[in-house]
C-alpha positions in Angstrom: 61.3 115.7 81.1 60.6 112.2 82.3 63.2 111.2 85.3 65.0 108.1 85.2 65.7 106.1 88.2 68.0 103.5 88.8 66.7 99.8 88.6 68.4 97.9 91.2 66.4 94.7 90.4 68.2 94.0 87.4 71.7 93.0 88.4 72.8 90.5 90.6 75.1 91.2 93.7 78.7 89.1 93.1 80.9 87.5 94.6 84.8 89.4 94.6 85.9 86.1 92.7 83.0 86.5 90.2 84.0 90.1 90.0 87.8 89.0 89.0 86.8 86.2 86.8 84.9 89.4 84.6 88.3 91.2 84.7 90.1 88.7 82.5 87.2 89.1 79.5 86.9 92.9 79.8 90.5 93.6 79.9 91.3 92.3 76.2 88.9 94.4 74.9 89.1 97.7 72.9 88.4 101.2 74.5 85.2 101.1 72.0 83.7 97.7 72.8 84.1 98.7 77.0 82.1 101.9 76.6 79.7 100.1 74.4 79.0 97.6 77.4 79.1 100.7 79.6 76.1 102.0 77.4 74.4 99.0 76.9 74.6 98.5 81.1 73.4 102.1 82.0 70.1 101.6 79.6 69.3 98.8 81.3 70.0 100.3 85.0 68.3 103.1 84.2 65.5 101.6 82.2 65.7 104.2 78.4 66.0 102.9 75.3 69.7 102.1 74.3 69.6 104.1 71.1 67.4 107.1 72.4 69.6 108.0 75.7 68.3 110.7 78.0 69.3 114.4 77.0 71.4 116.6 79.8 69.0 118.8 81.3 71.3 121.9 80.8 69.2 124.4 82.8 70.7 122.6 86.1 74.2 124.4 85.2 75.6 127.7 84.5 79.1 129.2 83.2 80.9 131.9 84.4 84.0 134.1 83.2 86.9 133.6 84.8 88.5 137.3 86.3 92.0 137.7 84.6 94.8 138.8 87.1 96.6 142.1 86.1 
């Protein structure tokens, strides 16, 4: 499995104002449209096709029963 790093080269670093002038677009919008963006921003930090996102490598984690009491 290919590893995906994050690009720092492709965002700018803001300003706190520019950060608050943001807050006023983002806020009117729907759950769905914000986690689209959030989507749409994390394929293009971490450089993978938007449509084709990388799979959870599930071998890294492990479940165990929980002991019941009594």
């Amino acid at each position: 499995m290919s590893e995906y790093r994050l690009d720092r080269t492709a965002f700018k670093a803001q300003t706190a104002e520019e950060a608050a002038d943001h807050h006023s677009y983002y806020k009117d919008l729907s759950l769905k449209e914000r986690l689209d963006i959030v989507d749409y921003l994390n394929s293009i930090a971490y450089n993978y096709p938007l449509n084709d996102p990388p799979k959870m490598d599930r071998t890294a984690f492990s479940m165990r029963g929980r002991k019941k009491n009594g």
